[in-house]
C-alpha positions in Angstrom: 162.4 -79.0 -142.4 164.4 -78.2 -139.1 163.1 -74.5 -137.8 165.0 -73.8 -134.9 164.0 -70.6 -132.8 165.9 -69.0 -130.0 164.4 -66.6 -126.7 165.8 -65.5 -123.5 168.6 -63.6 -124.6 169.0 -60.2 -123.1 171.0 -57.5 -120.9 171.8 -58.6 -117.5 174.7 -56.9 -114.7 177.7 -59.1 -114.2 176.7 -62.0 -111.7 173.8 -62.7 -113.1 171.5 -65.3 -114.8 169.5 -65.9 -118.2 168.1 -68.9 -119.7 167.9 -69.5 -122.9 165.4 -71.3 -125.0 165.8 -73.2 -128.7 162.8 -74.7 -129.8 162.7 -77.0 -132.9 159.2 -76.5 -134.3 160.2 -78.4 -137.9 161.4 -82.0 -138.1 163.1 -84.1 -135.4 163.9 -87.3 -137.3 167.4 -86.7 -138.4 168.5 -84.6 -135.5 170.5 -86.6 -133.1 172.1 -83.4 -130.6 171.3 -79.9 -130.2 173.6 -77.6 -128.6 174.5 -73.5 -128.1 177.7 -71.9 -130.1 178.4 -68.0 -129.5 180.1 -65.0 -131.6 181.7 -62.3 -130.0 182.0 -58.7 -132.2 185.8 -59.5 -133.9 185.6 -63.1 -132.9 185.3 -66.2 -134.2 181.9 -68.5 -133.9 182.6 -70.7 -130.8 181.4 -73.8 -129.2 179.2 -73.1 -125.9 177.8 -76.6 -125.0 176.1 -79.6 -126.6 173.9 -82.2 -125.7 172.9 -85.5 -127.5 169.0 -87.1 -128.0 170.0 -89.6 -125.6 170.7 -86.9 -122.9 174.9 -86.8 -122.9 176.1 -83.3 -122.3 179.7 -81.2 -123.3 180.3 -77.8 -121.9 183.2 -75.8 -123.3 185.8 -74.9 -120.7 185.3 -71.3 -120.7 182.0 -71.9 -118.7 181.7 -75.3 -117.1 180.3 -74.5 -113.6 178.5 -71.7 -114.9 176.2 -72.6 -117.5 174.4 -75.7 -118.1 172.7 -77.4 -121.2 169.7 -79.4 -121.0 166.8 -80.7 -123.1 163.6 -81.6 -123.4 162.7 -84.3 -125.9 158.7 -84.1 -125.9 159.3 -80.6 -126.1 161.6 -80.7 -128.9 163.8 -77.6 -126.7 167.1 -77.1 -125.7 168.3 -75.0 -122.8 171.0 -73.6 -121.8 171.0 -72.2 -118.2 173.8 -69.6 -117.5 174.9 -68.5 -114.3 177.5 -66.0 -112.6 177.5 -64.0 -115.8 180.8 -62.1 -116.7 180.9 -59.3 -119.5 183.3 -61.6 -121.6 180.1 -64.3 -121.8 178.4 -60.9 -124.3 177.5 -62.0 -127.7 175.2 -63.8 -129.8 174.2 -66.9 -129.1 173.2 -69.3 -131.7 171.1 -72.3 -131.3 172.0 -75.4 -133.4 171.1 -79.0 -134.0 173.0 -81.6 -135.4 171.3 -83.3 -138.5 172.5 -87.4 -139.1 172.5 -87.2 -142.7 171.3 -83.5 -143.4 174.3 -81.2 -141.6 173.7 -78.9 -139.0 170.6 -76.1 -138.5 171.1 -72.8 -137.3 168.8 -70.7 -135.3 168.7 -66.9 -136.0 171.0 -66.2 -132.6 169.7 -64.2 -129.4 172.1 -61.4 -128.1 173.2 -62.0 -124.5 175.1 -58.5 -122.7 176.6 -58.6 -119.9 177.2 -55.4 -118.2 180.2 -54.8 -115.8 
């Protein structure tokens, strides 16, 4: 069973930085990529960045050379480093991972506000 559980999230002035965190304390057999999707109030759920077990990384347009992915096999964590904050980054961010054979995991999402 995949648990996957999000921190860092919070309120932060335009400009600046969070980190968040995704842990997977379940099973990591069947997972093979882990990444970060957001939802904005009236929007649709969107792709933030991704990143496979073997350490290959996508980052969505709308914030590459802001925010970074990363992981940490040993630790079963994703992160997702975000930098030069604007107010339009605001929403929820939610943690997922990628199952081979099982579909994908969902975290419980973090709220991220950026204030202007």
């Amino acid at each position: 069973q995949v648990q996957l559980v999000e921190s860092g999230g919070g309120l932060v002035q335009a400009g600046g930085s969070l980190r968040l965190s995704c842990v997977n304390s379940g099973s990591v057999l069947d997972i093979n990529g882990m990444g970060w999707y957001r939802q904005a109030p009236g929007k649709q759920r969107e792709l933030v960045a991704t990143v496979a077990r073997g350490g290959s990384t996508y980052v969505a347009d709308s914030v590459r050379g802001r925010f970074t992915i990363s992981g940490d096999n040993a630790k079963n964590t994703v992160y997702l480093q975000m930098n030069s904050l604007k107010p339009e980054d605001t929403a929820v961010y939610y943690c997922a991972a990628q199952g081979v054979t099982t579909g994908v995991y969902w975290g419980q999402g973090t709220q991220v506000t950026v204030s202007s």
